[in-house]
OpenMM code with the backbone's topology and positions (N, CA, C; nanometers):
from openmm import Vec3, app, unit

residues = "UNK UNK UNK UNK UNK UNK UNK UNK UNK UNK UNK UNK UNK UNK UNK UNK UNK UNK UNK UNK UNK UNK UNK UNK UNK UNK UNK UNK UNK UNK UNK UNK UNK UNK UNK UNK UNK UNK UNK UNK UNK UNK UNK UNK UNK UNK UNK UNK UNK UNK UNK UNK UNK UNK UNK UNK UNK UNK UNK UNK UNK UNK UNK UNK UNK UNK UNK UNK UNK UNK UNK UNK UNK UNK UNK UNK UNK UNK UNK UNK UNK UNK UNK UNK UNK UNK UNK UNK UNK UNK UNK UNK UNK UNK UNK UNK UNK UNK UNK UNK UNK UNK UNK UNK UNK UNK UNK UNK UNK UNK UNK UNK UNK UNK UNK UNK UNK UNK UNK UNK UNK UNK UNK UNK UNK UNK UNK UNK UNK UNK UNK UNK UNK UNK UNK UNK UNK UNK UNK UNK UNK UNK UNK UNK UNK".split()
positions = [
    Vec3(0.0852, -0.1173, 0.0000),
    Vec3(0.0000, 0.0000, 0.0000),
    Vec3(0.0893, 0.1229, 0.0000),
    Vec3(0.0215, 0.2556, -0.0701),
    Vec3(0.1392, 0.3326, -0.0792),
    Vec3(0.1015, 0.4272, 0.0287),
    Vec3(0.1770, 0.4780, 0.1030),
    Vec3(0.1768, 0.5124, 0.2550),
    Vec3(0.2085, 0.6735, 0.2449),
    Vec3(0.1487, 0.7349, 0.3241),
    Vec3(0.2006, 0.9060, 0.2844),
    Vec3(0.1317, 0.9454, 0.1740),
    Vec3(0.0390, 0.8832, 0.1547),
    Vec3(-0.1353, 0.9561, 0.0513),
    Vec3(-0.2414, 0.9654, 0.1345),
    Vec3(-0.3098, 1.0455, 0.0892),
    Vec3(-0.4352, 1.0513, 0.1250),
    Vec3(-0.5072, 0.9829, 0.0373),
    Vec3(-0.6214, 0.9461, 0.1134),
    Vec3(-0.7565, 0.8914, -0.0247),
    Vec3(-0.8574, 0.9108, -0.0006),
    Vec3(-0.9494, 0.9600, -0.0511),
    Vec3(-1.0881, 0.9260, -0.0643),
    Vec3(-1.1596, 0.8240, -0.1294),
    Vec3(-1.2019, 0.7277, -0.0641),
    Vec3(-1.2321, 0.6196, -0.1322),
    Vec3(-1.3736, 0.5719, -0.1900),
    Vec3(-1.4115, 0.5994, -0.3033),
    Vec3(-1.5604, 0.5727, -0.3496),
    Vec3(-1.6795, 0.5507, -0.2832),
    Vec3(-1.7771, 0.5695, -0.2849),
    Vec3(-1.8948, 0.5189, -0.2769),
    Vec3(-1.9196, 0.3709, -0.3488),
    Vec3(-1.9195, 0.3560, -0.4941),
    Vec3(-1.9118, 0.2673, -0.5682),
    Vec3(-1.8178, 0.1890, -0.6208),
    Vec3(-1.7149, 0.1048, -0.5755),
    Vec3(-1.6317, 0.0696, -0.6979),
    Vec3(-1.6493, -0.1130, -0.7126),
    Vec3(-1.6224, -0.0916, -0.8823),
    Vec3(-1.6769, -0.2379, -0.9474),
    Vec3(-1.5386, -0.3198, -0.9085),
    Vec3(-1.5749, -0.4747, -0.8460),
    Vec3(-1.4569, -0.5025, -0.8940),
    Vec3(-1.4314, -0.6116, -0.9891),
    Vec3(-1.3949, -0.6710, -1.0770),
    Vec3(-1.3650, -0.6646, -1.2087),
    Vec3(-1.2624, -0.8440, -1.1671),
    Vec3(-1.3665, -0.9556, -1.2049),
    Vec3(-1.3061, -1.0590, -1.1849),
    Vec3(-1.2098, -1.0939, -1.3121),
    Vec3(-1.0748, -1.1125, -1.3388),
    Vec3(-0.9407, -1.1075, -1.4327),
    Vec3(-0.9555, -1.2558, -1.4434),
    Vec3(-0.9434, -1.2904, -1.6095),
    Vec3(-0.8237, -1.4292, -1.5793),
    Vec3(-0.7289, -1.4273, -1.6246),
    Vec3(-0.6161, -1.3134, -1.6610),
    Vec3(-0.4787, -1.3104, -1.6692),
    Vec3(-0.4430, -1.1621, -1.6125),
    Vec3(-0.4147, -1.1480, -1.4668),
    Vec3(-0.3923, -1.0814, -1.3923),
    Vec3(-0.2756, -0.9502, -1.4605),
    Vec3(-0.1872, -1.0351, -1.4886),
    Vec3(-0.0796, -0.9311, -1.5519),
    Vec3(-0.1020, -0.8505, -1.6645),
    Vec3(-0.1785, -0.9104, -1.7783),
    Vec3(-0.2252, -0.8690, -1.8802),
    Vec3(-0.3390, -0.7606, -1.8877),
    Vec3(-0.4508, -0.7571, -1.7642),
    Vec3(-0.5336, -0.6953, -1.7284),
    Vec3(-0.4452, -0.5786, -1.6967),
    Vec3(-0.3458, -0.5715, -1.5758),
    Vec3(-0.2984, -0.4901, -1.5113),
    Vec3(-0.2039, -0.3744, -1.5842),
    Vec3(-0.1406, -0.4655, -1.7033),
    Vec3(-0.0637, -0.3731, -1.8466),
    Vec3(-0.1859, -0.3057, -1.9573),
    Vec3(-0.3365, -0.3567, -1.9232),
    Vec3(-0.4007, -0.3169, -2.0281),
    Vec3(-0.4470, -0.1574, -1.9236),
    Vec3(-0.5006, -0.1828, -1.7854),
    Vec3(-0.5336, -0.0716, -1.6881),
    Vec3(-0.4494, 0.0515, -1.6905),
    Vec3(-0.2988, 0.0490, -1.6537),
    Vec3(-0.1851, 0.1393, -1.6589),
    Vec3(-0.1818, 0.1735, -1.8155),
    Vec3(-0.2119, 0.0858, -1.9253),
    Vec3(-0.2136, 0.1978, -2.0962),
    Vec3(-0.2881, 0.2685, -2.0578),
    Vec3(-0.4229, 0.2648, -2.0100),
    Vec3(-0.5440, 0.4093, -2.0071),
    Vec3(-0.5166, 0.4576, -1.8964),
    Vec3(-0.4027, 0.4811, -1.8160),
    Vec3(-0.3698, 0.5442, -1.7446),
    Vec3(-0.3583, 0.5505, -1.5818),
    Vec3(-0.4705, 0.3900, -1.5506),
    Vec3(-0.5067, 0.3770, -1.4105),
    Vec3(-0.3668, 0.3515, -1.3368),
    Vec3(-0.3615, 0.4211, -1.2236),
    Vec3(-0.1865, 0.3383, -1.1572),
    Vec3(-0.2631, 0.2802, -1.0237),
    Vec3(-0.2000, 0.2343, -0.9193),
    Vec3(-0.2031, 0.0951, -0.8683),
    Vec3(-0.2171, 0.1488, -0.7098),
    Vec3(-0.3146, 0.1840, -0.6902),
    Vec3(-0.3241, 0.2210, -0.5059),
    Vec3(-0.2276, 0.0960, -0.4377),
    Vec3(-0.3083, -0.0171, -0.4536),
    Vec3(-0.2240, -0.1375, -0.3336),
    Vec3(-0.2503, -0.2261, -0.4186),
    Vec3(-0.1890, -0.3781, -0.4002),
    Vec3(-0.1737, -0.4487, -0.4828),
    Vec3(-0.1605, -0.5937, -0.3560),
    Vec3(-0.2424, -0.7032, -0.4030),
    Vec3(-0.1906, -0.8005, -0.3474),
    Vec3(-0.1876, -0.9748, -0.3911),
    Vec3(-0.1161, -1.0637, -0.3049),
    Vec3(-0.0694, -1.1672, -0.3477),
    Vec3(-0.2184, -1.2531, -0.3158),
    Vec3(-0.2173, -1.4188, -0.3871),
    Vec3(-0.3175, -1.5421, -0.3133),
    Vec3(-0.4991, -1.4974, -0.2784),
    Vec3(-0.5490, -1.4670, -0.3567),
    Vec3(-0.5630, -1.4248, -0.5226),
    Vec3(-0.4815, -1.2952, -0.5411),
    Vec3(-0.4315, -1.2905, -0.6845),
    Vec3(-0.4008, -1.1516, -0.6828),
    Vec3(-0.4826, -1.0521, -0.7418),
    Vec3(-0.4633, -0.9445, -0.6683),
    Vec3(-0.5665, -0.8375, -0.6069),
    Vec3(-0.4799, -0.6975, -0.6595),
    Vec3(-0.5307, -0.5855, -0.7436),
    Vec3(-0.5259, -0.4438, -0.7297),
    Vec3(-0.6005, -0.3397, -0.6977),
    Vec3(-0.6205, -0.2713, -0.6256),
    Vec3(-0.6982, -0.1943, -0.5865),
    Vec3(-0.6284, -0.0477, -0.7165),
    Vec3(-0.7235, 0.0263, -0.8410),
    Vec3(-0.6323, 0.1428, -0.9227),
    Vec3(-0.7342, 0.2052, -0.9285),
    Vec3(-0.6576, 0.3548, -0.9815),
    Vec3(-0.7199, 0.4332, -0.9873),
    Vec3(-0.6983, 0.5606, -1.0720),
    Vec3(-0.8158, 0.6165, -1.1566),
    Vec3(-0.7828, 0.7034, -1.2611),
    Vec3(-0.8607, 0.8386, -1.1653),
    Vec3(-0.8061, 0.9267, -1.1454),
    Vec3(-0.8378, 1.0166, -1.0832),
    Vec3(-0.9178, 0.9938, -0.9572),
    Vec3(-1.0532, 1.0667, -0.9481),
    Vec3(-1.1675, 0.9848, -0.9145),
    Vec3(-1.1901, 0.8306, -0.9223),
    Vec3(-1.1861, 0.8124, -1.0105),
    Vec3(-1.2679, 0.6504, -1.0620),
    Vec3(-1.2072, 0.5209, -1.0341),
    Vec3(-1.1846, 0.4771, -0.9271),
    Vec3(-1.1398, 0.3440, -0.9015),
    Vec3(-1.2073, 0.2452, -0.9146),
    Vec3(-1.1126, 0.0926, -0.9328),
    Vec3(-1.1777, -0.0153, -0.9604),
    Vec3(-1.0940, -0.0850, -0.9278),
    Vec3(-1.1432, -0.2376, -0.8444),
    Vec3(-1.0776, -0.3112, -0.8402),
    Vec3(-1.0428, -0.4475, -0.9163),
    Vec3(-0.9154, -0.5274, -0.9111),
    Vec3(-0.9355, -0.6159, -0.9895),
    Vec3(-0.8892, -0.7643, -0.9026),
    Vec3(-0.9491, -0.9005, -0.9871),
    Vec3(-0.9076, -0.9832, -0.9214),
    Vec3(-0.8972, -1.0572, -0.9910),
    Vec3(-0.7912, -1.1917, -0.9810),
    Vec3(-0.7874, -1.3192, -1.0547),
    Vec3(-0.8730, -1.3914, -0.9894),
    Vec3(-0.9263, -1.4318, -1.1450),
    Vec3(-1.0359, -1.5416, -1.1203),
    Vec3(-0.9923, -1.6897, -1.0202),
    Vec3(-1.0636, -1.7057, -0.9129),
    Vec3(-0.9956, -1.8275, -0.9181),
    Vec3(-1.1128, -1.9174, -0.8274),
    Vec3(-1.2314, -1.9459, -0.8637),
    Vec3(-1.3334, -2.0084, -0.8186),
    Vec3(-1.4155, -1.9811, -0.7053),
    Vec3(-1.4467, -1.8476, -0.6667),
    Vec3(-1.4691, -1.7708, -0.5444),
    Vec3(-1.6134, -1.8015, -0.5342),
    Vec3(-1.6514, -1.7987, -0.4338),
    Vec3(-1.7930, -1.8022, -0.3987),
    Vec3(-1.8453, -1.6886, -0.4304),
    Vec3(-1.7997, -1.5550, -0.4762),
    Vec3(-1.8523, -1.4802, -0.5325),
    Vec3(-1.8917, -1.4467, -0.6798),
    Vec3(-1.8690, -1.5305, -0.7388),
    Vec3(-1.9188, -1.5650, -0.8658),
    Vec3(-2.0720, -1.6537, -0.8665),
    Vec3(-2.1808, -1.5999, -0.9289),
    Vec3(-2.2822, -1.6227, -0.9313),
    Vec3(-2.3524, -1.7289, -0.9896),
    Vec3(-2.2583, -1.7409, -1.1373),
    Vec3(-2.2629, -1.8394, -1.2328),
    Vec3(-2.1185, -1.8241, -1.3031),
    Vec3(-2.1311, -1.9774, -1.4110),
    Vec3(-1.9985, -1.9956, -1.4795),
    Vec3(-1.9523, -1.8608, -1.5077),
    Vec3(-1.8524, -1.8289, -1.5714),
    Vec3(-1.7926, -1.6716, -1.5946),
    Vec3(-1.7805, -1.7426, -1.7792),
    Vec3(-1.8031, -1.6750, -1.8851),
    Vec3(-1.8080, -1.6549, -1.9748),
    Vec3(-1.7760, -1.5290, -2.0582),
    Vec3(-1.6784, -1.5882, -2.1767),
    Vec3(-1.6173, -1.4827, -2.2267),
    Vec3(-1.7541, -1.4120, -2.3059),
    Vec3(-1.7326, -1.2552, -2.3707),
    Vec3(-1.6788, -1.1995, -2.2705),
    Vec3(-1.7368, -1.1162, -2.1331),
    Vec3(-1.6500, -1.1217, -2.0397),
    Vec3(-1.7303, -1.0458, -1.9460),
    Vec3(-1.7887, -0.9766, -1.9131),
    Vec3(-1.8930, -0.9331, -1.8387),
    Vec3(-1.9747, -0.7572, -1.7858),
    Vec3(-2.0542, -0.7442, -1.8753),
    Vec3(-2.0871, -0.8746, -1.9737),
    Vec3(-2.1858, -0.8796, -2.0606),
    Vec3(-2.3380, -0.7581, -1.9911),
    Vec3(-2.3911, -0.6500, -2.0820),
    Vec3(-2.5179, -0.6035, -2.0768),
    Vec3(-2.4967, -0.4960, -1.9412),
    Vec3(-2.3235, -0.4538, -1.9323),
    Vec3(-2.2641, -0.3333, -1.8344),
    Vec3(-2.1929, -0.2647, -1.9463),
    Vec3(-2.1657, -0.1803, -1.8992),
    Vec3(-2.0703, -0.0575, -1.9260),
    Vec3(-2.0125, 0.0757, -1.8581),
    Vec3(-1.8813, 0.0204, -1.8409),
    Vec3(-1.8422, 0.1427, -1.7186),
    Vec3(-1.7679, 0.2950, -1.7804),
    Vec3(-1.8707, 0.3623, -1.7395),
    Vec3(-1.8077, 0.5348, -1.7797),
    Vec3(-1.7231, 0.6181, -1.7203),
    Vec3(-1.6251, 0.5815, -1.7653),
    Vec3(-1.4936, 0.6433, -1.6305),
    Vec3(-1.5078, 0.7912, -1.7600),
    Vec3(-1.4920, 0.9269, -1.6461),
    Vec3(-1.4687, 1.0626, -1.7095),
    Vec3(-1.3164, 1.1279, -1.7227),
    Vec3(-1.2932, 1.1370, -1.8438),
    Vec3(-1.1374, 1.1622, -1.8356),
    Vec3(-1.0781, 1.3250, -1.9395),
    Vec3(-0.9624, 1.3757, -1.8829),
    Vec3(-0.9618, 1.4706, -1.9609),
    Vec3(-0.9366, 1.4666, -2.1277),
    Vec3(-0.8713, 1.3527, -2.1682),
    Vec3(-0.8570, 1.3039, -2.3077),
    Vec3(-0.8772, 1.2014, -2.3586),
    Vec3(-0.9523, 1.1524, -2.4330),
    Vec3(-1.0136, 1.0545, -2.4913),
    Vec3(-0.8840, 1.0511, -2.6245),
    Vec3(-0.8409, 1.0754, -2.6869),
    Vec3(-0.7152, 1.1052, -2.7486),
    Vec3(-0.5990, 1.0176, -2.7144),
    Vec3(-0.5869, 1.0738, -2.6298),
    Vec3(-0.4361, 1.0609, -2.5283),
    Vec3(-0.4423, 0.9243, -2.4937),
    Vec3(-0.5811, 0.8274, -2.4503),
    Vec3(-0.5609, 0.6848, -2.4210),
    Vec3(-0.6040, 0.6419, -2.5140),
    Vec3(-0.6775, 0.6962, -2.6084),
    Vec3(-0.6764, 0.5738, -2.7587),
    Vec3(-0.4949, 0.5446, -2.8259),
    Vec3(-0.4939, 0.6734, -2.8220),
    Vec3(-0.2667, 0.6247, -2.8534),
    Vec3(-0.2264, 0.5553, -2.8189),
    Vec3(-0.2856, 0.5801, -2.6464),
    Vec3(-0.1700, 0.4893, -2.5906),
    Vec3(-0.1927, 0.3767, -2.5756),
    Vec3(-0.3714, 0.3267, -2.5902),
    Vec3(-0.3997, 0.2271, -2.6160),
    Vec3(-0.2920, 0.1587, -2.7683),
    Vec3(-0.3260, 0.1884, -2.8783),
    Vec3(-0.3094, 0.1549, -2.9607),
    Vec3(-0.1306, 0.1442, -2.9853),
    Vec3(-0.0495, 0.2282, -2.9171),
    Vec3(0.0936, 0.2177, -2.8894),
    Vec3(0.1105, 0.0706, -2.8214),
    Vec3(0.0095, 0.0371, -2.6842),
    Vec3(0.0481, -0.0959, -2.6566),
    Vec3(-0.0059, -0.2085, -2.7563),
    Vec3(-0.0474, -0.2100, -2.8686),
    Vec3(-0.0979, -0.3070, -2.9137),
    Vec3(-0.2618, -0.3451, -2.9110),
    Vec3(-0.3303, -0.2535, -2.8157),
    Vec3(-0.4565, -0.3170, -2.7926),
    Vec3(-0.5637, -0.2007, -2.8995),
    Vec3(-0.6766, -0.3305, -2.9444),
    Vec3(-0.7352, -0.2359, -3.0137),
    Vec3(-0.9144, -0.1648, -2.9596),
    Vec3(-0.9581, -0.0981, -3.0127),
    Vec3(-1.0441, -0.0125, -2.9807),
    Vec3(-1.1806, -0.0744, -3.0643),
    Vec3(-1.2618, -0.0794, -2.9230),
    Vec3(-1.4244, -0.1055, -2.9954),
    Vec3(-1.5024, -0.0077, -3.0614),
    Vec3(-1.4713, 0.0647, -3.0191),
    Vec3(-1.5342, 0.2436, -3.1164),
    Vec3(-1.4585, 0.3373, -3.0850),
    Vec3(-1.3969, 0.3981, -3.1865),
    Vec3(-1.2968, 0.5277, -3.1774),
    Vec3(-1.3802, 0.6110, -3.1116),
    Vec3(-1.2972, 0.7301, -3.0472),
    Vec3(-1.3912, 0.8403, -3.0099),
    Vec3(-1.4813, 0.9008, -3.0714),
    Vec3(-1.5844, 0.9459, -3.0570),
    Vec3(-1.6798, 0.9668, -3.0940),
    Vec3(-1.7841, 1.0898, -2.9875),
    Vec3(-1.8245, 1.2045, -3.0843),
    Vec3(-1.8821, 1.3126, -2.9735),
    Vec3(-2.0174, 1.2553, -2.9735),
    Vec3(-2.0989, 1.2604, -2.8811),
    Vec3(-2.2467, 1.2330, -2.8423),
    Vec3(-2.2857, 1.3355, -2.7741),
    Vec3(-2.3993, 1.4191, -2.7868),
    Vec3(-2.4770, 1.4698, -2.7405),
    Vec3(-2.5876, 1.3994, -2.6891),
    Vec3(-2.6291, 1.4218, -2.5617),
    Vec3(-2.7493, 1.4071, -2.4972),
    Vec3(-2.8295, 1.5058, -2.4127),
    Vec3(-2.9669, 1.4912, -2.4784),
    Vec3(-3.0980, 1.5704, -2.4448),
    Vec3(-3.1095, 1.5629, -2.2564),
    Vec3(-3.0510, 1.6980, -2.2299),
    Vec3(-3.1251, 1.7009, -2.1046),
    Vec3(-3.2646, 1.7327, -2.0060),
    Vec3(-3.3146, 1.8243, -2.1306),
    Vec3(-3.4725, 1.8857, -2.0932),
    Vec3(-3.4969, 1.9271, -2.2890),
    Vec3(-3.6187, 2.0363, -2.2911),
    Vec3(-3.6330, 2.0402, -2.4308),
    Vec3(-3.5848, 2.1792, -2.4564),
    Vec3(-3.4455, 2.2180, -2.4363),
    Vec3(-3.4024, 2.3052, -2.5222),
    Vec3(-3.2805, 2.3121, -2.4827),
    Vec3(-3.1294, 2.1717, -2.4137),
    Vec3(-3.0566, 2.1839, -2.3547),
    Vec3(-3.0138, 2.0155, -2.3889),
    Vec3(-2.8705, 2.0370, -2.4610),
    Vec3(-2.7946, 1.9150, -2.4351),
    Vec3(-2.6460, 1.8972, -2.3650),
    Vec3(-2.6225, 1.7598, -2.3275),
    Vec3(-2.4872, 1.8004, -2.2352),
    Vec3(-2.3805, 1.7029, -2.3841),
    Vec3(-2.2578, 1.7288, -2.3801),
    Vec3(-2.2284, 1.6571, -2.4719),
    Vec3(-2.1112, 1.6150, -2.3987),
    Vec3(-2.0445, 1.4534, -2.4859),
    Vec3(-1.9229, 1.3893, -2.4102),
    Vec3(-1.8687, 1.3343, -2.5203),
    Vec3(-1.7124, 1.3761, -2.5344),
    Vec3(-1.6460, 1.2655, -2.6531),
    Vec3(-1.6245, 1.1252, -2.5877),
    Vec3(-1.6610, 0.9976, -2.6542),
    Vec3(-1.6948, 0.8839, -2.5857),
    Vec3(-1.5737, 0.7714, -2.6347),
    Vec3(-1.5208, 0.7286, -2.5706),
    Vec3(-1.3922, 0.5948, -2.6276),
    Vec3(-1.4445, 0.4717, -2.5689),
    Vec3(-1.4825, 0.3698, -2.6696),
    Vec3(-1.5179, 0.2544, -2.6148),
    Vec3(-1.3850, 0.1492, -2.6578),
    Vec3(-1.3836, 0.0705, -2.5361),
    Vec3(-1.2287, 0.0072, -2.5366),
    Vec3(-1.3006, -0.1524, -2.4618),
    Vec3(-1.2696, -0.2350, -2.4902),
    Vec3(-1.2837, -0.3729, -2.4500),
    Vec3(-1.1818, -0.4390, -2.3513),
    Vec3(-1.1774, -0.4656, -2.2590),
    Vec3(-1.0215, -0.4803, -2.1763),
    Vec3(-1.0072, -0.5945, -2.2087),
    Vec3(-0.9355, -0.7087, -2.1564),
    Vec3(-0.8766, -0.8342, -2.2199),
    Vec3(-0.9957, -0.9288, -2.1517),
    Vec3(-1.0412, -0.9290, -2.0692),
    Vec3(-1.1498, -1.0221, -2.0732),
    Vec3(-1.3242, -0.9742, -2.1028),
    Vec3(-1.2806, -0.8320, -2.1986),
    Vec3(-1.4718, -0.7984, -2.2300),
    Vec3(-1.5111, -0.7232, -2.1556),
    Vec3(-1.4934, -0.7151, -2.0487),
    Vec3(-1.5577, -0.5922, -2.0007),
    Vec3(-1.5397, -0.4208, -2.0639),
    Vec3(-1.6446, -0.3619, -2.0903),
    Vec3(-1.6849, -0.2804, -2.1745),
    Vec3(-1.6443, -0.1128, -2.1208),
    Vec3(-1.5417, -0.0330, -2.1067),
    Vec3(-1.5035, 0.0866, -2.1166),
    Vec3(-1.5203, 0.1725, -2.1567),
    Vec3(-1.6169, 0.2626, -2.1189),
    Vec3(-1.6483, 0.3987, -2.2208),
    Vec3(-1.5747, 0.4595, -2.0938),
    Vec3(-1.4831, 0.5425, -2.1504),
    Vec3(-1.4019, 0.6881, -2.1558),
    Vec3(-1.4570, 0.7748, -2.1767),
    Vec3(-1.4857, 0.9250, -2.0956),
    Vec3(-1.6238, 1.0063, -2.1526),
    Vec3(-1.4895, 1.1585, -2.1194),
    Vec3(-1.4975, 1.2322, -2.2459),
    Vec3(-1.4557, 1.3590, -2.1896),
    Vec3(-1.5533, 1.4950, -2.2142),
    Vec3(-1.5806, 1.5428, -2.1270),
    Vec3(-1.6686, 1.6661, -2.1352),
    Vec3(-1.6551, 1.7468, -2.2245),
    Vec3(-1.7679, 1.7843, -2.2916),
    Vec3(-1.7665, 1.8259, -2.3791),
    Vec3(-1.8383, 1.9973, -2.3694),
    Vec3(-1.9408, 2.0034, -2.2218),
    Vec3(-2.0187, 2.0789, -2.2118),
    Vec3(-2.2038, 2.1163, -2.2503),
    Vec3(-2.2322, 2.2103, -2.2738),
    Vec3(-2.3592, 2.2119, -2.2528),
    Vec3(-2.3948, 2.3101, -2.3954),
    Vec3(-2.4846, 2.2678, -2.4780),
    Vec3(-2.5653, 2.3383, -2.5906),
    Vec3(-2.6857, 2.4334, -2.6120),
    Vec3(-2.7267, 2.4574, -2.6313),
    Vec3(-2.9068, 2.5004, -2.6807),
    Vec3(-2.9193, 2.4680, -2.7796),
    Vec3(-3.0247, 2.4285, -2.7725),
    Vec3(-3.1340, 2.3551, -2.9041),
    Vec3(-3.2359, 2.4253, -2.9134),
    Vec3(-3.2592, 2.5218, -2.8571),
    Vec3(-3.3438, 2.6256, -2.8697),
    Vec3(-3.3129, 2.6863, -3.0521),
    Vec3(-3.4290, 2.7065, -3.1341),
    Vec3(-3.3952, 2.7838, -3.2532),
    Vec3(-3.3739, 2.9306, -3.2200),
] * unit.nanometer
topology = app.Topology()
chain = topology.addChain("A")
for resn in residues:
    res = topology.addResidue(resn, chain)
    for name in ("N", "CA", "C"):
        topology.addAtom(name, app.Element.getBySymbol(name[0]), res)
């Protein structure tokens, strides 16, 4: 654990059953997450991208698994971590080798009827499926004529 930080530690965080621990952990650090604490028998990271932490674990037959685990994972989820560049981790995604489920992409969404908020969106697949949207603010519109 790294000692001489402060933390605030979530309300929510997912944690994210791995079955190749190392590979997960090189795909987390490309989009930028680094490594609060880390541990051995299962191995365990607790990371974190600003705000947005998540934990991870190797699979290894836990009573917390509900049913078989099937590729790929977090099937019918999707986690929206908010970041300042959607840019900056598609590179560096794509510098390590890994590829991208939908390039960035701006979306607007309707907040009332004359007001949208908008987010450039990076959807990224991690090595076992679980589904990554990257959201960077984009701000607020009128749709008013």
């Amino acid at each position: 654990m790294n000692v001489g930080r402060s933390y605030e530690w979530a309300a929510l965080v997912p944690e994210l059953t791995v079955t190749d621990f190392e590979a997960s952990l090189r795909f987390y650090r490309a989009v930028g997450f680094a490594v609060r604490f880390e541990r051995d028998q299962p191995r365990f990271a607790y990371i974190d991208l600003g705000p947005a932490q998540l934990m991870l674990e190797q699979e290894h037959g836990s009573r917390w698994n509900v049913a078989p685990l099937e590729h790929p994972f977090g099937r019918g989820i999707n986690l929206q971590i908010e970041v300042r560049d959607c840019a900056a981790i598609e590179e560096s995604l794509r510098q390590e080798g890994h590829s991208v489920f939908r390039p960035a992409t701006d979306t607007w969404y309707r907040l009332d009827g004359t007001t949208e908020e908008g987010q450039r969106e990076l959807l990224v697949r991690d090595p076992d499926g679980y589904l990554l949207r990257f959201s960077q603010p984009l701000g607020r519109r009128s749709t008013a004529s």
